[in-house]
KOLTI-494667 format. One record per residue (C-alpha): residue in three letters; x, y, z. Coordinates in steps of 0.1 Angstrom, whole numbers, padded with zeros to 4 digits, always signed. Layout:
alaXYZ ...
//
This chain:
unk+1744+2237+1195 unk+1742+2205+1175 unk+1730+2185+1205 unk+1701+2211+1213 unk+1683+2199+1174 unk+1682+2163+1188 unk+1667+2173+1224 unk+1629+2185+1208 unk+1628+2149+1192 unk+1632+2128+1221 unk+1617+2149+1247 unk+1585+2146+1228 unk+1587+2110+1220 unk+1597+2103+1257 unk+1568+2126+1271 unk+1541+2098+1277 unk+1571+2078+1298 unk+1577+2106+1318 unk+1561+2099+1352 unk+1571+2065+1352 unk+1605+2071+1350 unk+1607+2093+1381 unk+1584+2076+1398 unk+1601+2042+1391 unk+1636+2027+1386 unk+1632+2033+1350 unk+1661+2019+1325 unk+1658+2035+1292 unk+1679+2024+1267 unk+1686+2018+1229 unk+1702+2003+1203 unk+1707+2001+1165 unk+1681+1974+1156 unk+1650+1963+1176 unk+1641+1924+1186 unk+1627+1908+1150 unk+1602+1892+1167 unk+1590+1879+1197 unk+1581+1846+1191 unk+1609+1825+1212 unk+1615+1800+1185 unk+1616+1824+1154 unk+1650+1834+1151 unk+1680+1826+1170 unk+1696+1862+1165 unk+1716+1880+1193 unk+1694+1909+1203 unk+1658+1891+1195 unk+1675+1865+1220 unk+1684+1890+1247 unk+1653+1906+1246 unk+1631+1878+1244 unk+1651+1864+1273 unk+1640+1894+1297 unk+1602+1882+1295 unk+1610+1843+1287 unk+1632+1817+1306 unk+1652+1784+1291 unk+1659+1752+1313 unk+1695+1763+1316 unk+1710+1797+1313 unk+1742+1819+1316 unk+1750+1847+1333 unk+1771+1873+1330 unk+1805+1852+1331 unk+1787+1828+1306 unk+1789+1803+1332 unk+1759+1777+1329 unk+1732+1782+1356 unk+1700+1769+1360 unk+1667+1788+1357 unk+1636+1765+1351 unk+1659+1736+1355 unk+1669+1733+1395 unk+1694+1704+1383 unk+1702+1679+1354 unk+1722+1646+1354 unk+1732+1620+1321 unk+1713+1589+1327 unk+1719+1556+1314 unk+1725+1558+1276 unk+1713+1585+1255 unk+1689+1604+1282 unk+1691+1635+1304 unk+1668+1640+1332 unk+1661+1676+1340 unk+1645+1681+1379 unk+1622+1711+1366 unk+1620+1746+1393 unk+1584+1741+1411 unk+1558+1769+1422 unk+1571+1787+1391 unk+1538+1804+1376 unk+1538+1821+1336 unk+1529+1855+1332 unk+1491+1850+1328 unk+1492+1828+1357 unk+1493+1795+1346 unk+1512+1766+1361 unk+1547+1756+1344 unk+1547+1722+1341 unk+1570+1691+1323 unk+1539+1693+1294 unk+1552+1731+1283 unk+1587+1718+1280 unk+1577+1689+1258 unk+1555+1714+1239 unk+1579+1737+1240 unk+1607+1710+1224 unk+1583+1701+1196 unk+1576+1734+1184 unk+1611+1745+1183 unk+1618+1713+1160 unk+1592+1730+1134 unk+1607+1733+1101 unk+1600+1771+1106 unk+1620+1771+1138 unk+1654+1790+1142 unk+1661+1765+1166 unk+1661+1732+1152 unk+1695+1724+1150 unk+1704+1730+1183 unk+1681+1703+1198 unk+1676+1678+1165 unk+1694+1651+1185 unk+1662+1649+1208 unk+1641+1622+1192 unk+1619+1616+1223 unk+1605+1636+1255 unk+1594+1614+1281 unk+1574+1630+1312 unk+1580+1612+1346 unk+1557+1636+1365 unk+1552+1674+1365 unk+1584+1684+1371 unk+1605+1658+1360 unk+1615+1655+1326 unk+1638+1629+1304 unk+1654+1638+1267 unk+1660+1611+1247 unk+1683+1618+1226 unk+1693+1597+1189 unk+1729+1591+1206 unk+1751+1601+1238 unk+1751+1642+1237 unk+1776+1656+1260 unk+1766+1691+1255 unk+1725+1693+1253 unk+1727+1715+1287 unk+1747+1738+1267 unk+1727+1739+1237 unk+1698+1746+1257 unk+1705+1779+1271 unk+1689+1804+1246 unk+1659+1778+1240 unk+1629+1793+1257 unk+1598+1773+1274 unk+1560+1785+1261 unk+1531+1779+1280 unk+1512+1750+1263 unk+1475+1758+1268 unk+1480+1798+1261 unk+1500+1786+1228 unk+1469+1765+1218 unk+1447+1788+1222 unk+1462+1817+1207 unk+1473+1792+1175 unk+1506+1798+1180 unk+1518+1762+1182 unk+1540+1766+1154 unk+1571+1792+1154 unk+1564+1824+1129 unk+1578+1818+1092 unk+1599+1848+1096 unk+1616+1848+1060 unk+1580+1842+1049 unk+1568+1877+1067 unk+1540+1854+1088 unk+1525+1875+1110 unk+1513+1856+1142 unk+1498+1865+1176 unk+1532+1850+1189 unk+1548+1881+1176 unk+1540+1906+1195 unk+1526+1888+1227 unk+1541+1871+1255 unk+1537+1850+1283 unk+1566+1834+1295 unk+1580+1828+1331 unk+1604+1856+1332 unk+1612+1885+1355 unk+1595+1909+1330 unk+1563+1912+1314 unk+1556+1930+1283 unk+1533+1964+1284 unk+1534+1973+1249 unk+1556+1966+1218 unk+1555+1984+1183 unk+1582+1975+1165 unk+1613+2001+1155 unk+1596+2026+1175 unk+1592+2016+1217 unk+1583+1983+1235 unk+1580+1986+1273 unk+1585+1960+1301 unk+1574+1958+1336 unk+1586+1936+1362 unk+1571+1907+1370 unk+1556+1909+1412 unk+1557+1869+1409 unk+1586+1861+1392 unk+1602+1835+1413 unk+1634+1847+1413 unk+1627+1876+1430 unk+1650+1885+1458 unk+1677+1865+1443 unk+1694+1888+1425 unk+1707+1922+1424 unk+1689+1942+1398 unk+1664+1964+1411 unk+1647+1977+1377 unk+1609+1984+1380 unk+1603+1990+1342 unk+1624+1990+1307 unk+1618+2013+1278 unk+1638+2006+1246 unk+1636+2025+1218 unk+1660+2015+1185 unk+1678+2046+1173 unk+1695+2038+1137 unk+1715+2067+1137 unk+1750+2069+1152 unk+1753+2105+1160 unk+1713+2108+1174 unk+1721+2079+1195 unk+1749+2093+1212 unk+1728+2126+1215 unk+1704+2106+1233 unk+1728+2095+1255 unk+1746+2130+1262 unk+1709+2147+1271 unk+1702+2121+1293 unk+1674+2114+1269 unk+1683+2072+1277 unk+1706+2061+1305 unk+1724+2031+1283 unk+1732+2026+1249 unk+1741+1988+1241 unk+1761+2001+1205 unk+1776+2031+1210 unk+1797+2043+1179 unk+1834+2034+1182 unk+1847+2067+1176 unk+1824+2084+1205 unk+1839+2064+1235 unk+1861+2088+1241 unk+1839+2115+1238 unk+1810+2098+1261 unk+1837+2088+1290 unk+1844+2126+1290 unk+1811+2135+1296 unk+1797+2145+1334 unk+1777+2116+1344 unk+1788+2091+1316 unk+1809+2056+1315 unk+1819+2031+1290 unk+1827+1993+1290 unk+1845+1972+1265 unk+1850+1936+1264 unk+1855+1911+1230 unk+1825+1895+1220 unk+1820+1858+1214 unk+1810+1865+1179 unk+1831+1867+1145 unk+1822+1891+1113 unk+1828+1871+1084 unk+1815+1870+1042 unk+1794+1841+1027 unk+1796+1832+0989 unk+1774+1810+0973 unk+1795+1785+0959 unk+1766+1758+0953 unk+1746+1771+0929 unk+1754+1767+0892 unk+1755+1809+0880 unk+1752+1837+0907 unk+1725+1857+0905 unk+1741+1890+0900 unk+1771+1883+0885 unk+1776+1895+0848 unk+1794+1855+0847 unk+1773+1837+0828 unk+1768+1797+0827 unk+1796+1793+0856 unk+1799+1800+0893 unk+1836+1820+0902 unk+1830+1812+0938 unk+1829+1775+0932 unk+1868+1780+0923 unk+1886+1780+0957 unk+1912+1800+0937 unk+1891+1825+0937 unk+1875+1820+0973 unk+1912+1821+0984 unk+1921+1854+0963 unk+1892+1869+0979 unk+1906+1859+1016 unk+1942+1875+1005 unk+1924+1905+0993 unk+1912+1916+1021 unk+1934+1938+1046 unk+1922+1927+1080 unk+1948+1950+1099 unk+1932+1980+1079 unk+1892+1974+1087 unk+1908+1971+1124 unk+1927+2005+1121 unk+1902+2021+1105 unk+1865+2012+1105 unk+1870+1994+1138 unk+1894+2021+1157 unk+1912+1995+1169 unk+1885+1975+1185 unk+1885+1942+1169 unk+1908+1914+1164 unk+1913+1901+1128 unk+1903+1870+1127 unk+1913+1839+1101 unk+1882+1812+1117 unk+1848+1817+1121 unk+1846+1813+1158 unk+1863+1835+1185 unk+1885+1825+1214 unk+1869+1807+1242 unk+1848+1784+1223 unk+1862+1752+1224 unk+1878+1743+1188 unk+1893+1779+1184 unk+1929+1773+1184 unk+1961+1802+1171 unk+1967+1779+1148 unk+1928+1778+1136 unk+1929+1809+1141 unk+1959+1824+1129 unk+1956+1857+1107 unk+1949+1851+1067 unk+1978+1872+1056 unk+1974+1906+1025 unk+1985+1893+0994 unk+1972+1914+0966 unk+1995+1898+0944 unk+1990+1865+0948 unk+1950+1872+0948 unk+1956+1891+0913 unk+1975+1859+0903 unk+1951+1830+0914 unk+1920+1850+0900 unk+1940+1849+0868 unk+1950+1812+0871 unk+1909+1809+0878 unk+1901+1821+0846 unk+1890+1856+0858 unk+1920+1877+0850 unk+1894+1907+0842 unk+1876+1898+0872 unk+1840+1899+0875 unk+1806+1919+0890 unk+1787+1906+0916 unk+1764+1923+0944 unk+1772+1924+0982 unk+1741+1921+1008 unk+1754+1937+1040 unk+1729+1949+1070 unk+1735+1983+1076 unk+1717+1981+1116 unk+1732+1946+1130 unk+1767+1947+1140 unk+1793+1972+1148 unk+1797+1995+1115 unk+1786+1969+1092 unk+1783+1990+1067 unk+1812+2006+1063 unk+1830+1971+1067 unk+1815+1965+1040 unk+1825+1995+1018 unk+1859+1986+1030 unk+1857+1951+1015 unk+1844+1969+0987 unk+1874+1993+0978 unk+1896+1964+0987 unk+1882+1935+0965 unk+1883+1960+0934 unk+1919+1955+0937 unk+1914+1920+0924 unk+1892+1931+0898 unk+1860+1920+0914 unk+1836+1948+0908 unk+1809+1949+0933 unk+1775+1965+0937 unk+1766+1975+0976 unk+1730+1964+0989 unk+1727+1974+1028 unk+1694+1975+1040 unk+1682+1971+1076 unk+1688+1937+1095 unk+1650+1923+1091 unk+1650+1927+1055 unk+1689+1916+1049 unk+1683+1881+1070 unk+1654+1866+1048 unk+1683+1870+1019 unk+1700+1842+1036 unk+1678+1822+1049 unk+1659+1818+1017 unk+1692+1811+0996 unk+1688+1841+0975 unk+1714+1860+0985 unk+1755+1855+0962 unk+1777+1874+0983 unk+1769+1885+1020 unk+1778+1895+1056 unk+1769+1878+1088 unk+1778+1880+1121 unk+1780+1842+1142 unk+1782+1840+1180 unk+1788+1805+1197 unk+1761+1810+1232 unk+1768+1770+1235 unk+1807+1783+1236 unk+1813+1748+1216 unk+1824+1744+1176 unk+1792+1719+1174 unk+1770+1748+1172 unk+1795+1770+1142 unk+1796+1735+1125 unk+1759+1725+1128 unk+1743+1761+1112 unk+1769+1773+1091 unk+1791+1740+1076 unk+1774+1713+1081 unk+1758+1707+1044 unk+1721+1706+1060 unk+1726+1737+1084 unk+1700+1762+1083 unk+1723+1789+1080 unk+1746+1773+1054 unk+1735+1797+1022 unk+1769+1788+1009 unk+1764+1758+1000 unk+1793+1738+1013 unk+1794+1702+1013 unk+1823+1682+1029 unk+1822+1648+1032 unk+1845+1651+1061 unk+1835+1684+1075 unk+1797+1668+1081 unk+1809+1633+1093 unk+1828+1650+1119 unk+1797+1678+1131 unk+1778+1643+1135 unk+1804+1624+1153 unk+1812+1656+1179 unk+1776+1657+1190 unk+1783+1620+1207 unk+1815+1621+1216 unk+1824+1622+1254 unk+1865+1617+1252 unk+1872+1655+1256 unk+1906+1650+1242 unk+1889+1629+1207 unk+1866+1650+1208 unk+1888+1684+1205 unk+1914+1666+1180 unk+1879+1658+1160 unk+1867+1695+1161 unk+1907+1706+1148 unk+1905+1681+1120 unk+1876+1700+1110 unk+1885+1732+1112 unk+1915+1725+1093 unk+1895+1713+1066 unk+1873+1747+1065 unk+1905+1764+1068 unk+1914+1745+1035 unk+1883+1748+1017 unk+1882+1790+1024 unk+1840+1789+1019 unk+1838+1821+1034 unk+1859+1851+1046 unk+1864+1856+1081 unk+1870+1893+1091 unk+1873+1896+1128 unk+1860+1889+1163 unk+1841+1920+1177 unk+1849+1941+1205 unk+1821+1956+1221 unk+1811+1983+1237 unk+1785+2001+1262 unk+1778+2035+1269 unk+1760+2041+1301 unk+1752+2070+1329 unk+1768+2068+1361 unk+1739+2057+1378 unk+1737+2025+1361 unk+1754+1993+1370 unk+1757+1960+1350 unk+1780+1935+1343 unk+1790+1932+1307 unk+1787+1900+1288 unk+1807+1889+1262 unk+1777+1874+1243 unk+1762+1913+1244 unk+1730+1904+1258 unk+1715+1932+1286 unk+1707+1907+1316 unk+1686+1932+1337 unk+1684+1908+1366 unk+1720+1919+1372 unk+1710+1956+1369 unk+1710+1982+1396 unk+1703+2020+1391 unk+1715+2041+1424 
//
């Protein structure tokens, strides 16, 4: 009976798609939170990635095993010094059927190095572009970087002239709420091309007829309709009526229930992405703390109490039903840096937390608020009602702000935000990449303020280092120095897990990005 009040709803919002989808190799599908944007450079976040990625293509990519392939790169070799040549793919034509040429990488390079760019760390250490011909291109970078071809795989190319004259040729201010045509138009080189979008409600792709992969590879989708559903239960109701034929999120605590269903299967695999807690320990009085004149996260005593206080094994028993491993770095196994040791569980000690927030000066503890997004990652929400009931125990009384995902990353980004949750995956599966956003004192994503002397001579010595071996011991040195320093709370590397109908086949990927290229739907 339940599942009957959710039919009504979707087969009216999914009349208009109707015909398509028998007539076609339809794949509808949802999630909890829609792409932010689709301007390629905006914002390096997981699902605005994976969706921009259906419609837009990078030099390098991964598929499904995360294993480096190329796309609009045929090749790429070191050369002398500090340069990479990339042999660009040719007869390759963009959406609105211009050429692809060397000129839209360059372009491409310089407007992801805008200020406004979510991408500027990943490819600062290019100081030049040099074009040899139309498909040939060198990077000249400010020193020997052994991993650009990894940094480049979630780095999309624009088409120059279409950018121009659209004035698009700087990324959308995001945090700023900029509204560009960038946002909600494409034209990129990939096997889709966008229909319509409106945001939180439906955006629908088509395939691309002159996609130059075609042929190549399995998937055999004709069109993609996603629609964001923010409700657990309503998803899976979707899901159950055959309303959508994959849900990317499905609620922990319904995989049992789903893979019991006629017609239904579930996947799980962990995720290269860790859950973790920022506090602002560089700014002189929190915001929203009743402390006054004095900063109680610039004490690692209390940085550390708030690691001890947090029971780890419970949020995995509980709130995660098991599916997530508790983590004590933040960066998961697989990338290269993330050792047992580095990684070894931060152990409960409420007594010792009680005692070091005493020895702080904050015996009687003190309020603060906690920005969590409540439409991001896997229960975010209650993960951080968790926290919440479990830092109280320490005397740290705190106020609960979770909002959806486009309102709760501006917080970060423009530094106004004490006390928050985040979510990092590594798609360069390299430390460099954790290091260069979230410790290094200039990273973009550092809204903690940490500043270590060793911690950022290190992020700029791994970017040039090509002795593996020095290079790992380098990346552990660090490591152990954020393990040290405590400036946030790692909670745990996700699991994740996909709820799909019989019909549809895809191999999962431990970054969670949908890679319809590898779809099929019998």
């Amino acid at each position: 009976m339940k599942l009957r009040k959710f039919i009504p709803f979707f087969a009216v919002a999914l009349a208009a798609t109707t015909s398509q989808a028998l007539a076609e190799n339809t794949l509808r599908w949802t999630s909890q939170g829609d792409a932010l944007t689709l301007d390629p450079h905006s914002q390096n976040e997981g699902p605005t990635l994976a969706t921009n990625g259906m419609m837009y293509e990078s030099l390098v990519t991964r598929d499904s095993a995360l294993t480096l392939q190329p796309e609009l790169a045929v090749s790429w070799e070191p050369m002398d010094g500090n340069i990479w040549r990339f042999n660009l793919r040719q007869g390759v034509k963009f959406q609105g059927g211009e050429d692809f040429t060397a000129e839209d990488v360059a372009f491409s390079i310089e407007r992801a190095k805008h200020e406004k760019s979510d991408f500027k760390e990943q490819i600062k250490s290019i100081v030049e572009v040099k074009i040899v011909d139309d498909h040939t291109i060198d990077f000249i970078t400010d020193a020997i970087n052994p991993i650009l071809p990894n940094q480049l795989t979630s780095f999309y190319i624009m088409d120059k002239g279409w950018s121009e004259a659209n004035n698009i040729v700087t990324p959308q201010d995001f945090a700023g709420e900029e509204e560009t045509f960038a946002v909600r138009n494409t034209n990129g080189t990939g096997p889709f091309k966008l229909v319509s979008r409106a945001p939180d409600e439906l955006t629908v792709l088509e395939k691309n007829p002159d996609w130059w992969g075609a042929g190549q590879f399995p998937g055999n989708i004709d069109r993609i309709e996603y629609r964001p559903i923010g409700n657990a239960a309503t998803r899976v109701a979707a899901l159950l009526s055959n309303e959508v034929d994959f849900i990317l999120d499905p609620p922990l605590q319904d995989l049992k229930r789903i893979d019991a269903a006629d017609g239904l299967k579930t996947q799980t695999t962990p995720q290269i992405r860790t859950i973790f807690f920022g506090m602002d320990q560089g700014i002189e009085e929190l915001r929203t703390s009743n402390v006054k004149g004095a900063n109680p996260f610039a004490d690692v005593r209390v940085r550390e109490a708030m690691n001890l206080a947090i029971d780890r094994k419970a949020i995995q028993r509980v709130v995660m039903e098991g599916l997530s491993f508790p983590a004590g770095m933040i960066t998961s196994p697989g990338v290269l840096g993330s050792t047992p040791e580095q990684d070894a569980e931060i152990p409960l000690d409420v007594a010792k937390a009680q005692a070091l927030m005493a020895d702080a000066g904050y015996a009687d503890g003190f309020s603060v608020q906690l920005d969590c997004p409540n439409n991001r990652y896997i229960n975010d929400e209650k993960i951080c009602q968790a926290a919440v009931s479990m830092l109280a125990k320490i005397g740290i009384d705190i106020k609960l702000d979770a909002i959806p995902k486009a309102q709760h990353f501006p917080k970060i980004q423009k530094r106004t935000s004490d006390f928050y949750m985040l979510g990092w995956g590594v798609p360069t599966l390299d430390s460099h990449y954790v290091f260069s956003y979230l410790l290094d004192a200039e990273g973009s994503w550092n809204a903690v303020g940490y500043n270590n002397e060793l911690v950022n001579s290190i992020t700029k010595g791994i970017a040039s280092e090509t002795d593996l071996e020095k290079r790992t011991a380098m990346i552990d040195e660090a490591w152990s120095q954020v393990r040290k320093d405590m400036p946030y709370i790692p909670i745990h590397h996700q699991v994740i897990a996909w709820g799909m109908a019989d019909n549809v086949d895809t191999p999962m990927s431990a970054d969670d990005a949908l890679r319809p290229r590898f779809i099929t739907m019998k």
